[in-house]
PAKELO-545287 format. One record per atom (N, C-alpha, C): residue number from 1; x, y, z. Coordinates in steps of 0.05 Angstrom, whole numbers, plus 5000, padded with zeros to 4 digits. Layout:
<rs>
+-----+------+------+------+
:   k :    u :    v :    w :
+-----+------+------+------+
: NUM :    X :    Y :    Z :
...
+-----+------+------+------+
</rs>
This chain:
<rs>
+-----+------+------+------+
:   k :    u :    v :    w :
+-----+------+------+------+
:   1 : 5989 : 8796 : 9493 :
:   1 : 5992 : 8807 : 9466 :
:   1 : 6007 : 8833 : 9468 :
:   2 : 6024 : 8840 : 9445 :
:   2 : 6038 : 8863 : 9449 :
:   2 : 6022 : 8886 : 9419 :
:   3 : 6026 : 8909 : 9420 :
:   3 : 6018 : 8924 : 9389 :
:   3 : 6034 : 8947 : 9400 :
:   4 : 6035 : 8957 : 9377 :
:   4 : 6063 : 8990 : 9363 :
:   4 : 6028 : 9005 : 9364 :
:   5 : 6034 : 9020 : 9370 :
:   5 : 6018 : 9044 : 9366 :
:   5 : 6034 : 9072 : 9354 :
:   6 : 6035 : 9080 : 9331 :
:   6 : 6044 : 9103 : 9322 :
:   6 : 6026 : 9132 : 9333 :
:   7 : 6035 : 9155 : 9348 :
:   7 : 6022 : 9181 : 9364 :
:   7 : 6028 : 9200 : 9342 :
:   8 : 6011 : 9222 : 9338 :
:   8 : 6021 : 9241 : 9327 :
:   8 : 6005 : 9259 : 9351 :
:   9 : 6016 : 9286 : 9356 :
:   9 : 6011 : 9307 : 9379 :
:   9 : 6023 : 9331 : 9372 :
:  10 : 6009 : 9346 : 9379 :
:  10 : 6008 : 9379 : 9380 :
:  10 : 6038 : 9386 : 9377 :
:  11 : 6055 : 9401 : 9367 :
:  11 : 6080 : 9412 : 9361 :
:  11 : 6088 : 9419 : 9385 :
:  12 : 6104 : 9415 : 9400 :
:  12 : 6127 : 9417 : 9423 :
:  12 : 6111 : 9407 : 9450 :
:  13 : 6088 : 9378 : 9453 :
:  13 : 6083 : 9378 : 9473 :
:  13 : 6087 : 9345 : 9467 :
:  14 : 6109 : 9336 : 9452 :
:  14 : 6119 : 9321 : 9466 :
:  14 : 6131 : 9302 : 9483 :
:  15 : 6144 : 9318 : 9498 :
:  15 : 6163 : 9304 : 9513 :
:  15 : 6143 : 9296 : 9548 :
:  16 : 6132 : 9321 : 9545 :
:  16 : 6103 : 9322 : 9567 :
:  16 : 6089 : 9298 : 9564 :
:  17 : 6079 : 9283 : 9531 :
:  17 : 6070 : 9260 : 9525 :
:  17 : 6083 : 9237 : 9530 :
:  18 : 6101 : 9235 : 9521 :
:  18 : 6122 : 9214 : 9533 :
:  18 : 6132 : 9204 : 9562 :
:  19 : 6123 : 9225 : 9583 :
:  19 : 6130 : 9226 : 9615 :
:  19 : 6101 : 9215 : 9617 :
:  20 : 6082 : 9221 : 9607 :
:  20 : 6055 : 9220 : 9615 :
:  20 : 6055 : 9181 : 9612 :
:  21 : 6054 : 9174 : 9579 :
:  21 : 6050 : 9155 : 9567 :
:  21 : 6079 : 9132 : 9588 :
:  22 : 6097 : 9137 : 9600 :
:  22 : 6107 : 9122 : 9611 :
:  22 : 6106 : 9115 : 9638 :
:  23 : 6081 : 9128 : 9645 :
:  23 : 6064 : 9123 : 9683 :
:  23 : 6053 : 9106 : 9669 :
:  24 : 6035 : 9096 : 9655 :
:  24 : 6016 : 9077 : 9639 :
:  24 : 6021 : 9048 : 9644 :
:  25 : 6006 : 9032 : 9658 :
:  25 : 6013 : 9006 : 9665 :
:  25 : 6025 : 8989 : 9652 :
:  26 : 6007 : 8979 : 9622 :
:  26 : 6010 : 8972 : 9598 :
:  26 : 6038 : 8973 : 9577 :
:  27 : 6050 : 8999 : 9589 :
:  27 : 6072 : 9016 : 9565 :
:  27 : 6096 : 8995 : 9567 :
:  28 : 6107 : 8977 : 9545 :
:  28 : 6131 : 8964 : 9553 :
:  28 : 6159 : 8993 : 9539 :
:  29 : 6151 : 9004 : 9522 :
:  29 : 6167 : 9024 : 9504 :
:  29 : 6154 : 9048 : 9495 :
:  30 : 6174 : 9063 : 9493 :
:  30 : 6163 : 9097 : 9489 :
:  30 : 6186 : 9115 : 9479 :
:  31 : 6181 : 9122 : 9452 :
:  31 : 6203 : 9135 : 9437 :
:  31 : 6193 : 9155 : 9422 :
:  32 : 6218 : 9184 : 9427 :
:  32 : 6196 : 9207 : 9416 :
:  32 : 6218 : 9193 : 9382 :
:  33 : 6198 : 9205 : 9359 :
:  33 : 6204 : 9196 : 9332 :
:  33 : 6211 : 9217 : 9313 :
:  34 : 6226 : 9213 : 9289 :
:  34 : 6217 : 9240 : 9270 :
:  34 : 6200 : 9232 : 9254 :
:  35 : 6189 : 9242 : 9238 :
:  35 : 6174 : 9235 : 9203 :
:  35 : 6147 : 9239 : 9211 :
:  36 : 6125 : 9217 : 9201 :
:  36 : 6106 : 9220 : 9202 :
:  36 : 6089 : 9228 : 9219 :
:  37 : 6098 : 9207 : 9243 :
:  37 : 6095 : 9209 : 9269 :
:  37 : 6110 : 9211 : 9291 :
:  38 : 6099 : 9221 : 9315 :
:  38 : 6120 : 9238 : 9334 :
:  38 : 6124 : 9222 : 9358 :
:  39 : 6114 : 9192 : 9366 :
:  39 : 6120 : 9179 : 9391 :
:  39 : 6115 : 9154 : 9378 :
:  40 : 6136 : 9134 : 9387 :
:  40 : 6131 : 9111 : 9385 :
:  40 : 6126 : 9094 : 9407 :
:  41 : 6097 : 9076 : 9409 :
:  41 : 6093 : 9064 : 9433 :
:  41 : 6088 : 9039 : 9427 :
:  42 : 6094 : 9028 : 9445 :
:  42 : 6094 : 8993 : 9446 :
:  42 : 6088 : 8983 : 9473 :
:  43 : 6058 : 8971 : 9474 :
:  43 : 6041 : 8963 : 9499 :
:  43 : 6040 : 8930 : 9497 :
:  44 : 6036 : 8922 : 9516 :
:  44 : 6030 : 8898 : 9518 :
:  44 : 5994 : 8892 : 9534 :
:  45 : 5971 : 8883 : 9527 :
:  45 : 5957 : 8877 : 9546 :
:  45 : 5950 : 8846 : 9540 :
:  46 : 5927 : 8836 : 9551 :
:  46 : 5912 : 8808 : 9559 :
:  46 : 5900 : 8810 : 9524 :
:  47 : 5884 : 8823 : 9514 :
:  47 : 5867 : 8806 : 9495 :
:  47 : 5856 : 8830 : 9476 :
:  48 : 5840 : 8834 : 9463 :
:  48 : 5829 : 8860 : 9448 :
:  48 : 5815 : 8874 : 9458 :
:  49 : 5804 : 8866 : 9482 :
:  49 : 5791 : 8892 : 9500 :
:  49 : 5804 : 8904 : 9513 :
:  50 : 5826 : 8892 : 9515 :
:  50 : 5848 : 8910 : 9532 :
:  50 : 5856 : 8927 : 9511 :
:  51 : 5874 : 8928 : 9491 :
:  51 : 5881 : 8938 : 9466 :
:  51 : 5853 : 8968 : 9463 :
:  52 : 5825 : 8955 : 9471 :
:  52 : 5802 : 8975 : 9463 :
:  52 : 5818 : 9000 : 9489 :
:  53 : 5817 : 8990 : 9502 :
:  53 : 5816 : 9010 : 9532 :
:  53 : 5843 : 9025 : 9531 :
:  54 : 5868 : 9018 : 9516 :
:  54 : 5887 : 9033 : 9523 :
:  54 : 5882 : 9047 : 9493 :
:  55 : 5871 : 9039 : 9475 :
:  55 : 5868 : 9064 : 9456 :
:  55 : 5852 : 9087 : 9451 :
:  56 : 5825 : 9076 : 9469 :
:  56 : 5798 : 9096 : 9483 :
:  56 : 5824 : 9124 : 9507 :
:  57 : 5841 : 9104 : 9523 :
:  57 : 5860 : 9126 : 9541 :
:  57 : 5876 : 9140 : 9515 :
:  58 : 5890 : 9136 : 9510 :
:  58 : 5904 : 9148 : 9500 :
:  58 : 5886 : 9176 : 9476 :
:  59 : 5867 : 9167 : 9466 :
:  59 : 5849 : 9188 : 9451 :
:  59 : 5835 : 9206 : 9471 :
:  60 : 5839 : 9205 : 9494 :
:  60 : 5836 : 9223 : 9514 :
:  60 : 5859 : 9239 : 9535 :
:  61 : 5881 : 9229 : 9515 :
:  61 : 5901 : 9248 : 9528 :
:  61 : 5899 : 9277 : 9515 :
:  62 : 5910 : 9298 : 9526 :
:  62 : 5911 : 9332 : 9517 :
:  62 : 5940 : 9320 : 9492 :
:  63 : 5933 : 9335 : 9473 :
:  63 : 5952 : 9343 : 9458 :
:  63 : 5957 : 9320 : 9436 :
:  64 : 5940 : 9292 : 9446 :
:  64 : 5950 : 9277 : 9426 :
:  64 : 5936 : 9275 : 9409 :
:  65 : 5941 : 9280 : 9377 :
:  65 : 5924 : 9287 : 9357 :
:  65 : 5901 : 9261 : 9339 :
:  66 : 5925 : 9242 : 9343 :
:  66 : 5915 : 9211 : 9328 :
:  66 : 5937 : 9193 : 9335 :
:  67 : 5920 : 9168 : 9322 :
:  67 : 5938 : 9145 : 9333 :
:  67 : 5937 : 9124 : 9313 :
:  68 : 5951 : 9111 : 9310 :
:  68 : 5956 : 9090 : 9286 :
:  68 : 5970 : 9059 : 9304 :
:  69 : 5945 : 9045 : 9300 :
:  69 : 5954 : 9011 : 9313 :
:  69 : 5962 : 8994 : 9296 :
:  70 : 5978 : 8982 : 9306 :
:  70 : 5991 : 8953 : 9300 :
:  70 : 5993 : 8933 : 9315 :
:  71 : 5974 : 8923 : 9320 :
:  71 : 5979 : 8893 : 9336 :
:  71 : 5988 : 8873 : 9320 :
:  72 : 6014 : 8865 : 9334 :
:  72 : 6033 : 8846 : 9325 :
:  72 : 6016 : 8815 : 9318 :
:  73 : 6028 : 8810 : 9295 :
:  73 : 6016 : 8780 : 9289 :
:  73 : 6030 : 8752 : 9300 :
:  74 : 6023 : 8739 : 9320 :
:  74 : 6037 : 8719 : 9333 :
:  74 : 6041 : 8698 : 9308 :
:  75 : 6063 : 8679 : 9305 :
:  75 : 6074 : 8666 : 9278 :
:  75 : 6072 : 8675 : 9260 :
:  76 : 6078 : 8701 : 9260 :
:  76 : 6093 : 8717 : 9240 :
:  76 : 6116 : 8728 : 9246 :
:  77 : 6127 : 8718 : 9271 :
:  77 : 6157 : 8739 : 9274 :
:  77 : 6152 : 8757 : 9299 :
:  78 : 6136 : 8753 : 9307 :
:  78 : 6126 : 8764 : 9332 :
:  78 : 6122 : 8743 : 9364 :
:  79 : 6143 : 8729 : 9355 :
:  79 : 6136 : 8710 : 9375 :
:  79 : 6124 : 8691 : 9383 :
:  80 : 6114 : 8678 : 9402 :
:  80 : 6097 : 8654 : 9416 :
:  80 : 6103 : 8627 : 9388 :
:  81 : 6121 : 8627 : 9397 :
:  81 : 6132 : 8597 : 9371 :
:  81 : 6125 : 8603 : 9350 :
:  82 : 6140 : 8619 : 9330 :
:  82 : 6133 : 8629 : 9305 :
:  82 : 6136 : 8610 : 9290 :
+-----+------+------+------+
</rs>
């Protein structure tokens, strides 16, 4: 399964987030953003407990303030024979 996770984080830390969030097993994409939110991430894991565990990590990184999920809907445009 793949999901977008939208980051928002502390004002000038970043780029520090983005080096961090791209050691991350899971991470297929990682883009700092403007507007609402400040990093765009796109993970792939096995099933929704996986999905639990990289969003439990990530709410335990320094500096990152909140997080906004989107797990992609399979036959909707997301793939696996839509």
């Amino acid at each position: 399964m793949q999901t977008y996770i939208l980051l928002t984080c502390e004002p000038g830390h970043e780029k520090e987030i983005i080096v961090h969030l791209k050691s991350m097993d899971n991470v297929i994409e990682v883009n700092g953003i403007w507007g609402k939110y400040d990093i765009f991430l796109k993970v792939h894991h096995d099933a929704e407990s996986g999905l639990d565990k990289i969003i439990e990590t990530l709410r335990h990184v320094e500096n990152i303030t909140s997080t906004y999920t989107m797990p992609i809907l399979y036959g909707q445009g997301g793939s696996i024979e839509d």
